[in-house]
C-alpha positions, 0 to 999 in steps of 0.5 A: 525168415526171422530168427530168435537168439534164446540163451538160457542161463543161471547165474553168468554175469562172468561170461555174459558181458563177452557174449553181449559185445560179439551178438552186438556185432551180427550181421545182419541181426537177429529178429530178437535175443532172449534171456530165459534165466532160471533164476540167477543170483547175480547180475546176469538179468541186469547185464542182459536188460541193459544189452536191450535183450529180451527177458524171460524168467522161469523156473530153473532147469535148461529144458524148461527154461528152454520151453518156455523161450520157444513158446514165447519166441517171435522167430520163426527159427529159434537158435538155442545159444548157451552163455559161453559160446561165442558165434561167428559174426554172419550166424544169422545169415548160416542158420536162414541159409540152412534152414531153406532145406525144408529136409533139415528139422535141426541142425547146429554149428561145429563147436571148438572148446578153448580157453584163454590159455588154449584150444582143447583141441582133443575134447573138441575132436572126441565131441565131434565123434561123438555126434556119430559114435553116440547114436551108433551105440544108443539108437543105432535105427537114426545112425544108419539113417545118418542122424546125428546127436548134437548138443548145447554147445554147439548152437542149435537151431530148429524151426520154432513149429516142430519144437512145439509139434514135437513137444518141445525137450523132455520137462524133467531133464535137467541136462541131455535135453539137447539130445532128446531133442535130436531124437524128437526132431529126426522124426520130421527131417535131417539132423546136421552138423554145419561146418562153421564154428562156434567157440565154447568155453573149456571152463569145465574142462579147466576145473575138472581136468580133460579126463575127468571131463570126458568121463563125466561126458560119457557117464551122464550120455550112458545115463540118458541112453538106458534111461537113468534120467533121474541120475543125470544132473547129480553127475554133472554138476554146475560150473561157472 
């Protein structure tokens, strides 16, 4: 079972290098890593080609660079893995024990939010709820069939086939595309949260402080739930 590592990306020479060193350290390594970058304005492909990493340009927008990274993947499974988050050394190992569940359709890590000066251990706690409490008020149909909405941050992975059956993520979203993607891929199986962590930065949370960032959080998961798509990306918008 061979595994693609797809990081989309914009403009991330400041978290690239970290993330370089520790994908560097996996064991057993992954078939590929690939850079789909959406059209950055810094060193972020330079850091990316030197690594040996595989290098996709696209148009900008996560879902699209998303997409396209499927589409060209020669994993059977694709590990949809964001510049900022660090994963355990044995990532590869977790996402081919998993996935010899032919009940799993996606499943992800448990993400933790920190810094270099902290863990944010409440955010972390609320996004974990959240994977529960969200589909509970936007489709109650897939929380009492025990699906889960996950997201970005918390390394998703799926087979490569049901993307592509399932249509991939919506085009035009240009954040939530992960949760779409929960919706879409419930269809063929069990959505799961794993309990091995992965580390993301708290880079928001340090420029927005934690309330502001949460609510930001639960206006734009509002915005995706009834359908203001649109809205989406103007409320959340870049940090790096």
């Amino acid at each position: 079972m061979s595994v693609t590592l797809l990081v989309p990306s914009l403009d991330e020479e400041k978290a690239l290098p970290v993330l370089v060193e520790r994908l560097a350290s996996l064991d057993p390594a992954p078939a590929e890593i690939m850079l789909v970058d959406g059209g950055s304005s810094d060193a972020t492909v330079a850091i990316a080609r030197e690594a040996g990493w595989r290098i996709l340009e696209t148009a900008r927008g996560r879902a699209l660079q998303i997409n396209a990274g499927v589409e060209e993947a020669r994993g059977e499974i694709v590990c949809v893995l964001h510049a900022d988050t660090l994963p355990p050394t044995d990532m590869v190992g977790v996402i081919e024990g998993a996935m010899q569940d032919r009940r799993t359709a996606l499943a992800s890590f448990s993400p933790v939010i920190r810094g270099p000066e902290r863990t944010r251990w409440g955010t972390t706690l609320h996004n974990w709820a959240k994977t529960w409490y969200a589909p509970l008020i936007t489709r109650p149909h897939l929380f009492f069939r025990g699906v889960r909405l996950l997201f970005g941050d918390h390394a998703m992975f799926f087979r490569r086939a049901d993307f592509l059956s399932v249509g991939g993520c919506t085009p035009g979203d240009a954040v939530m595309e992960e949760a779409d993607l929960c919706v879409k891929l419930a269809r063929l199986g069990r959505v799961r949260m794993l309990p091995q962590r992965v580390y993301t930065s708290d880079r928001r949370i340090a420029e927005w402080g934690a309330l502001k960032a949460n609510w930001i959080y639960f206006k734009v998961g509002m915005l995706w739930a009834f359908g203001l798509r649109s809205r989406m990306a103007k409320h959340y918008p870049d940090v790096r």
